[in-house]
mmCIF file of the N, C-alpha and C atoms, coordinates in Angstrom:
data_MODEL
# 
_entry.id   MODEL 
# 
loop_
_atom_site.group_PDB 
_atom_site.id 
_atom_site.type_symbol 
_atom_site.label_atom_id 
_atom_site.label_alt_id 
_atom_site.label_comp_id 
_atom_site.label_asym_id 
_atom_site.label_entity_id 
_atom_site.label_seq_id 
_atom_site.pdbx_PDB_ins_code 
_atom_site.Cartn_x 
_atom_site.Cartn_y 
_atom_site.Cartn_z 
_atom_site.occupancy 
_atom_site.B_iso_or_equiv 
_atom_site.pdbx_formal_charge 
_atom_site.auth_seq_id 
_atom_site.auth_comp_id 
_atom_site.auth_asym_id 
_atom_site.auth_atom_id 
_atom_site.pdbx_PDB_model_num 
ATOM 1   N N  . UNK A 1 1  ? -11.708 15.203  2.557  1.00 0.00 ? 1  UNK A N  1 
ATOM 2   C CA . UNK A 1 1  ? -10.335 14.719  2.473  1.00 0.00 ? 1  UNK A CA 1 
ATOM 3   C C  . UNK A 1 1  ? -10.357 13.216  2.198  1.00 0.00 ? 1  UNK A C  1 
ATOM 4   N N  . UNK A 1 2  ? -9.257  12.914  1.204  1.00 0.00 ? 2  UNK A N  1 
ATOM 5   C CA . UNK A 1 2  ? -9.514  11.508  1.448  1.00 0.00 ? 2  UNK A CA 1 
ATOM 6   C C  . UNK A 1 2  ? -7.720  10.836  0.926  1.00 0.00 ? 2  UNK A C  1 
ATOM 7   N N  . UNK A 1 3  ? -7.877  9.382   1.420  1.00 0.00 ? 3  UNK A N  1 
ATOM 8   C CA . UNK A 1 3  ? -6.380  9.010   2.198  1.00 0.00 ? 3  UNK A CA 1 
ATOM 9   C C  . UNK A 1 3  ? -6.193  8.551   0.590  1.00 0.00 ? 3  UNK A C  1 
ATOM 10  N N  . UNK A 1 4  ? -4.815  8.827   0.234  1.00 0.00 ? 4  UNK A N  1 
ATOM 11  C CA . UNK A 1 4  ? -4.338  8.385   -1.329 1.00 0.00 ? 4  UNK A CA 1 
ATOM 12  C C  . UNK A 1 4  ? -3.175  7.920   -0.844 1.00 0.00 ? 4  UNK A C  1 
ATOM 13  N N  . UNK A 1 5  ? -2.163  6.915   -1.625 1.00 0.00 ? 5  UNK A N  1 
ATOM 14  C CA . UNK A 1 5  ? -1.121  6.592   -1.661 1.00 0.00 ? 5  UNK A CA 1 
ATOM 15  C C  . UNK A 1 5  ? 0.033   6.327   -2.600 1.00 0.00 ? 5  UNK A C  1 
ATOM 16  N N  . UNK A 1 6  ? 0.769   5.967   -2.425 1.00 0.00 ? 6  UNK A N  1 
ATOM 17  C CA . UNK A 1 6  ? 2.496   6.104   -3.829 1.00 0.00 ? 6  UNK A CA 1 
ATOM 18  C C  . UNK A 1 6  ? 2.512   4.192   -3.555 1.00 0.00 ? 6  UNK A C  1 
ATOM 19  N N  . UNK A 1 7  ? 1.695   3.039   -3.329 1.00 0.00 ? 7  UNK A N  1 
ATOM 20  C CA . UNK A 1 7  ? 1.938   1.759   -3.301 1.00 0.00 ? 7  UNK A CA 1 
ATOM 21  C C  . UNK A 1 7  ? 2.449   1.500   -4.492 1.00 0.00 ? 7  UNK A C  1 
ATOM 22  N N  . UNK A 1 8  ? 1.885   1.709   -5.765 1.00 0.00 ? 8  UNK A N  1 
ATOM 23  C CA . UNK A 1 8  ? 2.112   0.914   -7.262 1.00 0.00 ? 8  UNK A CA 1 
ATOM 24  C C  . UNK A 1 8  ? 3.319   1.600   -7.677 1.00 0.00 ? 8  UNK A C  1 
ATOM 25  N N  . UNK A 1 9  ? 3.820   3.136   -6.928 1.00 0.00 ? 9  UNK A N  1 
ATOM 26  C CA . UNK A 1 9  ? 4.835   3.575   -7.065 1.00 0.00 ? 9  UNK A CA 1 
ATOM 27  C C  . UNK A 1 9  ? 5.888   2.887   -6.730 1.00 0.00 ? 9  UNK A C  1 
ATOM 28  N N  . UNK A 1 10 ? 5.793   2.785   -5.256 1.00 0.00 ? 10 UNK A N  1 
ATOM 29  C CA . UNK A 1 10 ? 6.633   1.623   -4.755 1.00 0.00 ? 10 UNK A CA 1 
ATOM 30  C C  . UNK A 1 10 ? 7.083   0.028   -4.796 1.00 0.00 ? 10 UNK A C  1 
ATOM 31  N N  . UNK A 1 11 ? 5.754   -0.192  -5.633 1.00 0.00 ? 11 UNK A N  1 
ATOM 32  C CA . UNK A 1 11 ? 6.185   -1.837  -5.988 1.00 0.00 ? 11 UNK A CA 1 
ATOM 33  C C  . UNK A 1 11 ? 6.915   -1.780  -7.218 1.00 0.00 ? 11 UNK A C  1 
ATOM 34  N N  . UNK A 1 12 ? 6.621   -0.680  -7.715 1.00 0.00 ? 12 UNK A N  1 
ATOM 35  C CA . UNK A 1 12 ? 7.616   -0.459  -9.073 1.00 0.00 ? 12 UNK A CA 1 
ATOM 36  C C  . UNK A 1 12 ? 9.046   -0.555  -9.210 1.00 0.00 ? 12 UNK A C  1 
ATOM 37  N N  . UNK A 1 13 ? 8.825   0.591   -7.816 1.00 0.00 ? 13 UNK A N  1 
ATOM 38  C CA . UNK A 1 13 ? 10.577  0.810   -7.316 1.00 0.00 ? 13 UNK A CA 1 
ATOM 39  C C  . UNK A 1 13 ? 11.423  -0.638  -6.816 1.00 0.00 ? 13 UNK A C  1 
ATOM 40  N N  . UNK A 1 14 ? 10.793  -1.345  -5.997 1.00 0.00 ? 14 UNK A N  1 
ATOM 41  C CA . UNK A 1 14 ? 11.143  -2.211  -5.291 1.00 0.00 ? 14 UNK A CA 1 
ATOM 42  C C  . UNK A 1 14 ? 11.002  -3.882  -6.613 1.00 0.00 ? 14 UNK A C  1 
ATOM 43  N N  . UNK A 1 15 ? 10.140  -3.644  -7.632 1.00 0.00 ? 15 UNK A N  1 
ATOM 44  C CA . UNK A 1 15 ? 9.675   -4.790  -8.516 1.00 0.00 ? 15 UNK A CA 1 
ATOM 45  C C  . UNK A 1 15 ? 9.161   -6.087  -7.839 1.00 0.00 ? 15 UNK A C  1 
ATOM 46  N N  . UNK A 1 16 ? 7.847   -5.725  -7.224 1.00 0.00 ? 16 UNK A N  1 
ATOM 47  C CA . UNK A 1 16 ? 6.635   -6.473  -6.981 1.00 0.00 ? 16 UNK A CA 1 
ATOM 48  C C  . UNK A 1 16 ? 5.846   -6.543  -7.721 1.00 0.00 ? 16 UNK A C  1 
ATOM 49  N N  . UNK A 1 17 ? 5.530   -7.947  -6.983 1.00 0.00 ? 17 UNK A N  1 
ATOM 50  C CA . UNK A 1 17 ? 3.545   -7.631  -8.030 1.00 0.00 ? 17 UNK A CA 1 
ATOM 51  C C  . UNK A 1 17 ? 2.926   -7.470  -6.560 1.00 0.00 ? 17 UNK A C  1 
ATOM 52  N N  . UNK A 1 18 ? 1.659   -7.580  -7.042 1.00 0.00 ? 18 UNK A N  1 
ATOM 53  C CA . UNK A 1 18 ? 0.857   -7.161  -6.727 1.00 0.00 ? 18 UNK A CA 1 
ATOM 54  C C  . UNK A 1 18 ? 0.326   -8.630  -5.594 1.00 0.00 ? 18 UNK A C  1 
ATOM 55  N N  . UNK A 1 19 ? 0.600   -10.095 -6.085 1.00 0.00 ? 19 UNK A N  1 
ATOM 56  C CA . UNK A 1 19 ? 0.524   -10.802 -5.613 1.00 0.00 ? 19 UNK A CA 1 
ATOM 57  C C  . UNK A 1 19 ? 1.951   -11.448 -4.689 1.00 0.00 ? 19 UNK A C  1 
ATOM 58  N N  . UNK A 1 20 ? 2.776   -10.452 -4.846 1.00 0.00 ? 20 UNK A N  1 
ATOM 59  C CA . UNK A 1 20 ? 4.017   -10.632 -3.586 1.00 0.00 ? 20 UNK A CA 1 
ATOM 60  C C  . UNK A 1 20 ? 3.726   -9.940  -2.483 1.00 0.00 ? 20 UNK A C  1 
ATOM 61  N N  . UNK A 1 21 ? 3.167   -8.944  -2.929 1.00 0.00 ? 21 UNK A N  1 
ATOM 62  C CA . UNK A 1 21 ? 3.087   -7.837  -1.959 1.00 0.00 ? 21 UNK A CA 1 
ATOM 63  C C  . UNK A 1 21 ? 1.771   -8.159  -0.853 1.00 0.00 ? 21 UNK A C  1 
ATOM 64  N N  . UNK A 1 22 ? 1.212   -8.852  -1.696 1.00 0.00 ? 22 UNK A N  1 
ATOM 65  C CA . UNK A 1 22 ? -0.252  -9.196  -0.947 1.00 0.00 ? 22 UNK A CA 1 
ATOM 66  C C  . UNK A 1 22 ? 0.399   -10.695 0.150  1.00 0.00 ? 22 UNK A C  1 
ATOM 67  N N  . UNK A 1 23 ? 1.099   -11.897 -0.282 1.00 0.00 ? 23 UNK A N  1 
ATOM 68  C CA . UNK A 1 23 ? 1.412   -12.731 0.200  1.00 0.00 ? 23 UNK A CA 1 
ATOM 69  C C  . UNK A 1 23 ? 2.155   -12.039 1.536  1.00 0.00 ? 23 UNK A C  1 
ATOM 70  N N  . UNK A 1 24 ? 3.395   -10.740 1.068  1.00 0.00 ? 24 UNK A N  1 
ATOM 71  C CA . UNK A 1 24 ? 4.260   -10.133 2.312  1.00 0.00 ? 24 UNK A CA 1 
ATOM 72  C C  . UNK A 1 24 ? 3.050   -9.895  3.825  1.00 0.00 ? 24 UNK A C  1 
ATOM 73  N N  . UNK A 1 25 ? 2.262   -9.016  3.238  1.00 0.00 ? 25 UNK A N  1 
ATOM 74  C CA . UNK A 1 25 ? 1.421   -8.576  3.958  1.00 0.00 ? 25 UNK A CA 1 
ATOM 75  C C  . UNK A 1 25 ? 0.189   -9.099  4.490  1.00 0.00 ? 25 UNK A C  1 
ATOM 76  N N  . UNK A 1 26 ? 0.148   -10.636 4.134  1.00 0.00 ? 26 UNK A N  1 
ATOM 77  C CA . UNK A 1 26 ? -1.202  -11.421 4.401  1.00 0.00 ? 26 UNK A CA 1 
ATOM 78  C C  . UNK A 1 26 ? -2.220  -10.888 4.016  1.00 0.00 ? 26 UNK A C  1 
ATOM 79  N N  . UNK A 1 27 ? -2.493  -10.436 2.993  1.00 0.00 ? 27 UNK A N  1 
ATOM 80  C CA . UNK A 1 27 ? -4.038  -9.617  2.395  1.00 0.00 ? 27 UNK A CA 1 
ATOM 81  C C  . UNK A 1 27 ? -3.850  -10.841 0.972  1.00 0.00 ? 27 UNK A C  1 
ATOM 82  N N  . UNK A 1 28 ? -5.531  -10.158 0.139  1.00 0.00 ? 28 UNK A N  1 
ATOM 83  C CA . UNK A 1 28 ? -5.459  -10.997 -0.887 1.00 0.00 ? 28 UNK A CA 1 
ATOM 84  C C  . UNK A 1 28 ? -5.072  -9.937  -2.193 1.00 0.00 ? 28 UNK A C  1 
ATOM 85  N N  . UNK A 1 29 ? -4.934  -10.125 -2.867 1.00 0.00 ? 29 UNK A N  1 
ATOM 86  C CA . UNK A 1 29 ? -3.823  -9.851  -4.455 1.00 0.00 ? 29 UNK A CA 1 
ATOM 87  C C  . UNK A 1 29 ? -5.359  -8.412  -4.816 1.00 0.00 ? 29 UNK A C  1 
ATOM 88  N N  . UNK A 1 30 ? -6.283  -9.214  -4.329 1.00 0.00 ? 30 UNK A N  1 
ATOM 89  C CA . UNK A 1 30 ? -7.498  -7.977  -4.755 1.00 0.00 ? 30 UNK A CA 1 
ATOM 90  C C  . UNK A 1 30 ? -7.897  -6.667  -3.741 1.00 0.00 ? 30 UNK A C  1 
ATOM 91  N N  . UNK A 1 31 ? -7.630  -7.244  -2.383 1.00 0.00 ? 31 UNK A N  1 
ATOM 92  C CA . UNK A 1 31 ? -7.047  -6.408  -1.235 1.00 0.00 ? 31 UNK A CA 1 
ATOM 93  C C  . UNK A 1 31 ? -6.079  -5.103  -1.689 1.00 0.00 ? 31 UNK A C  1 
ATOM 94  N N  . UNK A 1 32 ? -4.673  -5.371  -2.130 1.00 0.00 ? 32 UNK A N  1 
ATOM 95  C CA . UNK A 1 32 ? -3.908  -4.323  -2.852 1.00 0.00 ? 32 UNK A CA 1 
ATOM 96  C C  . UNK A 1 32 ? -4.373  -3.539  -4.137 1.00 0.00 ? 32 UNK A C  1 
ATOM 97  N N  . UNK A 1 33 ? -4.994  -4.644  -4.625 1.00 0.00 ? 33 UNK A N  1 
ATOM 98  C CA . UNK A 1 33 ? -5.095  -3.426  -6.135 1.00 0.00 ? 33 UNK A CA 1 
ATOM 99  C C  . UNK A 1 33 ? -6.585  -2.675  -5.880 1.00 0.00 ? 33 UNK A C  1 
ATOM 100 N N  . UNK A 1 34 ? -7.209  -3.073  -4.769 1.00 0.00 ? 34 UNK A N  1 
ATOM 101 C CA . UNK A 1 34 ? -8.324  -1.835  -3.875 1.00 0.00 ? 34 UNK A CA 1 
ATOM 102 C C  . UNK A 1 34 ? -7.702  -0.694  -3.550 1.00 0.00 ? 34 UNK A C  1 
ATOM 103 N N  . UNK A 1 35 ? -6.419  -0.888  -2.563 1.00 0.00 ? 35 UNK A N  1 
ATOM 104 C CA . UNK A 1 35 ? -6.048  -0.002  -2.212 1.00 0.00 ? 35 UNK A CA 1 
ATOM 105 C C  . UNK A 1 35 ? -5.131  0.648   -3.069 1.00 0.00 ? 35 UNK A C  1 
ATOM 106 N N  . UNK A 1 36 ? -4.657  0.243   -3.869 1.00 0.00 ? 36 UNK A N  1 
ATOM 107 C CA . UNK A 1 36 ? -3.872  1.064   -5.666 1.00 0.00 ? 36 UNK A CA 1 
ATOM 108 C C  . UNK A 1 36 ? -4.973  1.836   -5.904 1.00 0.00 ? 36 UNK A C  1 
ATOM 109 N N  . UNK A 1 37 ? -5.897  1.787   -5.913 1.00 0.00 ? 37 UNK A N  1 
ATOM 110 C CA . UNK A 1 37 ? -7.188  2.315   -6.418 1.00 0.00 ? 37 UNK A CA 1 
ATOM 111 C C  . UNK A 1 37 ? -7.526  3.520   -5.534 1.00 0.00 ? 37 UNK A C  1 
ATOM 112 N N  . UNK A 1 38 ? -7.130  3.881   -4.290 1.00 0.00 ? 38 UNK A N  1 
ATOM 113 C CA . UNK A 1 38 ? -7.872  4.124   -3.186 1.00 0.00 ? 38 UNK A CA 1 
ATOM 114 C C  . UNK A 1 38 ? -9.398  4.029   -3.315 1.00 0.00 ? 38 UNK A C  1 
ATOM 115 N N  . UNK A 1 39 ? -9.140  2.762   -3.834 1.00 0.00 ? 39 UNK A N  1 
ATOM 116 C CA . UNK A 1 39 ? -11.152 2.357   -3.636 1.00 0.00 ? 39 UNK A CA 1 
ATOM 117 C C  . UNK A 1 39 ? -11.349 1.398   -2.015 1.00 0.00 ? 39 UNK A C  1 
ATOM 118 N N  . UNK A 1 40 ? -10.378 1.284   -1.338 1.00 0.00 ? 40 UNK A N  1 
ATOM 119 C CA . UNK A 1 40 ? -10.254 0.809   0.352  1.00 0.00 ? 40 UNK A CA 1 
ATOM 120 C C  . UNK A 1 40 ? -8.902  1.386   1.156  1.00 0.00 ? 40 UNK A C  1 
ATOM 121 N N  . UNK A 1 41 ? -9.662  1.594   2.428  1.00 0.00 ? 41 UNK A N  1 
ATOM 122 C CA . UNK A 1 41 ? -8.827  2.534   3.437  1.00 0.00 ? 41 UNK A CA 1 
ATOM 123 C C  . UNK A 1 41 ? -8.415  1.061   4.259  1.00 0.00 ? 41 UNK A C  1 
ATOM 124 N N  . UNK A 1 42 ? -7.151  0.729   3.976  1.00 0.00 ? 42 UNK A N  1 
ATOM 125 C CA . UNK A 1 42 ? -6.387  0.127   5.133  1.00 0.00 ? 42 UNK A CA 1 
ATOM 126 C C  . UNK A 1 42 ? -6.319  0.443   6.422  1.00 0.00 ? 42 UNK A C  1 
ATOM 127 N N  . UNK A 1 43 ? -6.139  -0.673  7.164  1.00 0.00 ? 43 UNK A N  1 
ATOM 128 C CA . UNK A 1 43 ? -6.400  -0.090  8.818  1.00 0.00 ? 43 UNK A CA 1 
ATOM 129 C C  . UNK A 1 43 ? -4.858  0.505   8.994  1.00 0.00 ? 43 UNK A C  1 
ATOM 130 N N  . UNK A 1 44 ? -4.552  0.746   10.544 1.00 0.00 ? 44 UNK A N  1 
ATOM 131 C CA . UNK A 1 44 ? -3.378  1.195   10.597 1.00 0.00 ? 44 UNK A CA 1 
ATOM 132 C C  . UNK A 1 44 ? -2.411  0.210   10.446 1.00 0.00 ? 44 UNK A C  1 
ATOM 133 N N  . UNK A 1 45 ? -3.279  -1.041  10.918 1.00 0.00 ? 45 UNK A N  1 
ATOM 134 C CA . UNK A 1 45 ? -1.877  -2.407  10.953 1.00 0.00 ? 45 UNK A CA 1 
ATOM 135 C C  . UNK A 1 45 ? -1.473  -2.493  9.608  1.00 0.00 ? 45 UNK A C  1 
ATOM 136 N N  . UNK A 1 46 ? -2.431  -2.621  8.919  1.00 0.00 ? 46 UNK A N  1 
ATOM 137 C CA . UNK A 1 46 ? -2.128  -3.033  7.508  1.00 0.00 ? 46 UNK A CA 1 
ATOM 138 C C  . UNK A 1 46 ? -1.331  -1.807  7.016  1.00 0.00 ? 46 UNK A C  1 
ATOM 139 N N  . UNK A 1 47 ? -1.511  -0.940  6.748  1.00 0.00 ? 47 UNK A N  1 
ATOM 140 C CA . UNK A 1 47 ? -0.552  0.378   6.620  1.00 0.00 ? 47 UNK A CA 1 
ATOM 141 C C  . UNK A 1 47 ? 0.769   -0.165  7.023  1.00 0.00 ? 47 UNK A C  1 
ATOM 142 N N  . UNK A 1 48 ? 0.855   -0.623  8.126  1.00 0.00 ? 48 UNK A N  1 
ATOM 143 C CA . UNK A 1 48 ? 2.310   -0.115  8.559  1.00 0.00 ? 48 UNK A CA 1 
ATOM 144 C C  . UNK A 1 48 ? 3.243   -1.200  8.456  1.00 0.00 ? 48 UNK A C  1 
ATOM 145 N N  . UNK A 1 49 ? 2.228   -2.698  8.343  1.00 0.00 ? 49 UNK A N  1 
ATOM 146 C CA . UNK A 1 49 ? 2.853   -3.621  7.546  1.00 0.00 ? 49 UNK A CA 1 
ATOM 147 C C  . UNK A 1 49 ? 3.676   -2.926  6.380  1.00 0.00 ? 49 UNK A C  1 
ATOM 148 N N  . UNK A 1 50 ? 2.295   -2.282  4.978  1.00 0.00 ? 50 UNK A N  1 
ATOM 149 C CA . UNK A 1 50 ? 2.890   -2.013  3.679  1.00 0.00 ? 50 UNK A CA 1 
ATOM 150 C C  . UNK A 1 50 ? 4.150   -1.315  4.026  1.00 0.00 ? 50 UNK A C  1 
ATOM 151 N N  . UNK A 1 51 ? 3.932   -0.515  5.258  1.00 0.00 ? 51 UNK A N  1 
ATOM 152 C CA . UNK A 1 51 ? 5.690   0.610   4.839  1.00 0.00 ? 51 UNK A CA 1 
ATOM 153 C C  . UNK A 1 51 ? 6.871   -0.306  5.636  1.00 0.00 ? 51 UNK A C  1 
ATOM 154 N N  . UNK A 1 52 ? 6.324   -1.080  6.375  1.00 0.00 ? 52 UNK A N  1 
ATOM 155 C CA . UNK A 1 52 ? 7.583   -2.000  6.558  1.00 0.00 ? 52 UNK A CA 1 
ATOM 156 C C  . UNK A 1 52 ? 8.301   -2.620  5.535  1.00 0.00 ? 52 UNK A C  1 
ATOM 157 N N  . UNK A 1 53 ? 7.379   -3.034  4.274  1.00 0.00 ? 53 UNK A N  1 
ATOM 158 C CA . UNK A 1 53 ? 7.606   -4.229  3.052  1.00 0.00 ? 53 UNK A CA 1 
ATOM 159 C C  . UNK A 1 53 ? 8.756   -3.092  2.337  1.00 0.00 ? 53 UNK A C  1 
ATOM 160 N N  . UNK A 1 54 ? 8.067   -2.046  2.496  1.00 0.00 ? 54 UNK A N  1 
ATOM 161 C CA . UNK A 1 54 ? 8.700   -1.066  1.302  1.00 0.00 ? 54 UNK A CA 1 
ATOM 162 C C  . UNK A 1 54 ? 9.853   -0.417  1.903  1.00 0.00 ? 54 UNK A C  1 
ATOM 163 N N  . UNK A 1 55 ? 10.169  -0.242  3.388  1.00 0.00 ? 55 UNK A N  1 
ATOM 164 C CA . UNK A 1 55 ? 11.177  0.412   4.536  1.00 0.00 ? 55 UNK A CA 1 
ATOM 165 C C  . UNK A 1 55 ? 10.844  1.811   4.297  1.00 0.00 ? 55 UNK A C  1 
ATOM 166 N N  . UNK A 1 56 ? 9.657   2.339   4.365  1.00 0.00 ? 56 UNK A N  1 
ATOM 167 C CA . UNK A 1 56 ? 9.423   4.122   3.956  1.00 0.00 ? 56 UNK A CA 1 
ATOM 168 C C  . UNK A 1 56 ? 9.280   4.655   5.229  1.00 0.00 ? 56 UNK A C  1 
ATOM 169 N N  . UNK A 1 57 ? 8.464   5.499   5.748  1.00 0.00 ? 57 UNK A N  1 
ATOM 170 C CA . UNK A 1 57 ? 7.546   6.317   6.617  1.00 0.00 ? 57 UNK A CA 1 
ATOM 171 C C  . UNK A 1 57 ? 6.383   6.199   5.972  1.00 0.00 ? 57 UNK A C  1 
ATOM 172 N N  . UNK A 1 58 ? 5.500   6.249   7.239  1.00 0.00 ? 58 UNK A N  1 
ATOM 173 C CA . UNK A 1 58 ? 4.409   6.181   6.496  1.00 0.00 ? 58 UNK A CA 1 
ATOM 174 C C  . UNK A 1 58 ? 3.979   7.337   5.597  1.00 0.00 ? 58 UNK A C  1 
ATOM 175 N N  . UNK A 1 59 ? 4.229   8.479   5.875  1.00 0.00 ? 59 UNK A N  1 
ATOM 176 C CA . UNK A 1 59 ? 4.297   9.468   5.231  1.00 0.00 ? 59 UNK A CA 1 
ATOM 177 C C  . UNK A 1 59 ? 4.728   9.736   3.399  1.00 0.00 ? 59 UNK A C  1 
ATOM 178 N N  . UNK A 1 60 ? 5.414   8.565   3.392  1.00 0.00 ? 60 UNK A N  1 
ATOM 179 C CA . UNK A 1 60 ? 6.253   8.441   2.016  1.00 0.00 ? 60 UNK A CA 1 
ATOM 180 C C  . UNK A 1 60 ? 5.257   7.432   1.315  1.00 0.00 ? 60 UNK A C  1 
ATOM 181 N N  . UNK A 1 61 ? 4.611   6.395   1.574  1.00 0.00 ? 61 UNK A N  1 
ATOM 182 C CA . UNK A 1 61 ? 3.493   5.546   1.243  1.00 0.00 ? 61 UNK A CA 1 
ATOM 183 C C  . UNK A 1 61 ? 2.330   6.247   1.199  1.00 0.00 ? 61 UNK A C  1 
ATOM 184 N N  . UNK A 1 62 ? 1.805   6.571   2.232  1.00 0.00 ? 62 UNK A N  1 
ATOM 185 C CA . UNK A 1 62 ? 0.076   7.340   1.940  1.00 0.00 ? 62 UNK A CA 1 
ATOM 186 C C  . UNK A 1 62 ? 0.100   8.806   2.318  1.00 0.00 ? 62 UNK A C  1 
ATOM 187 N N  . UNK A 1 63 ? -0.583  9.779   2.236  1.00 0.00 ? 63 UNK A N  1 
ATOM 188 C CA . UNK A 1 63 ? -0.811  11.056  2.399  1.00 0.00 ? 63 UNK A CA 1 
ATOM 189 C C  . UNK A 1 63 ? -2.702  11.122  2.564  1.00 0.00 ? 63 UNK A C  1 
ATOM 190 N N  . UNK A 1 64 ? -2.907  12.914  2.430  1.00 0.00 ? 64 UNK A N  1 
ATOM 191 C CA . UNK A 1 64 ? -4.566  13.028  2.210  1.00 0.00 ? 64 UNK A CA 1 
ATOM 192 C C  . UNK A 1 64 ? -4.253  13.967  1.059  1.00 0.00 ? 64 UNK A C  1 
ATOM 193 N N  . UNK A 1 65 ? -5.491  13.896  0.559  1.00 0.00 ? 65 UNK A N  1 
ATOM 194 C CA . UNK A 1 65 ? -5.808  14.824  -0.406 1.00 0.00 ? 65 UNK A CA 1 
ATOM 195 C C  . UNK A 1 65 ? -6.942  15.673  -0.403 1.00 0.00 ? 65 UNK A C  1 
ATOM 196 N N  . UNK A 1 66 ? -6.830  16.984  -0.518 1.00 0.00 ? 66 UNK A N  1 
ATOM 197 C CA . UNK A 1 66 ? -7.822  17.653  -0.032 1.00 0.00 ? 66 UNK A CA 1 
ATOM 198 C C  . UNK A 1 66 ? -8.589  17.975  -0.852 1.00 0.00 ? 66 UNK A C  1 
# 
């Protein structure tokens, strides 16, 4: 299983970059487009930062994929 997410979906929706989203959340601009990638698993803080930025569930931001 592994953890995937709708982020680049959501910065779309919302019209971020990639380097707003990173400043919102105190990570670096290469931090996010890791996790666009799911090439890095965010901790839970950082997670729940992103669905705060975006106002989702976390559920609506990341999922698994089996």
């Amino acid at each position: 299983m592994e953890l995937r997410n709708r982020i680049k979906e959501l910065r779309a929706r919302d019209n971020l970059t990639q380097e707003e989203l990173a400043k919102k959340v105190d990570v670096t601009r290469q931090t996010i487009i890791s996790i666009e990638k799911s090439e890095y698993t965010p901790s839970t803080l950082l997670s729940l930062k992103i669905t705060k930025v975006f106002k989702v569930p976390f559920e609506e931001a990341f999922y698994i994929k089996k």
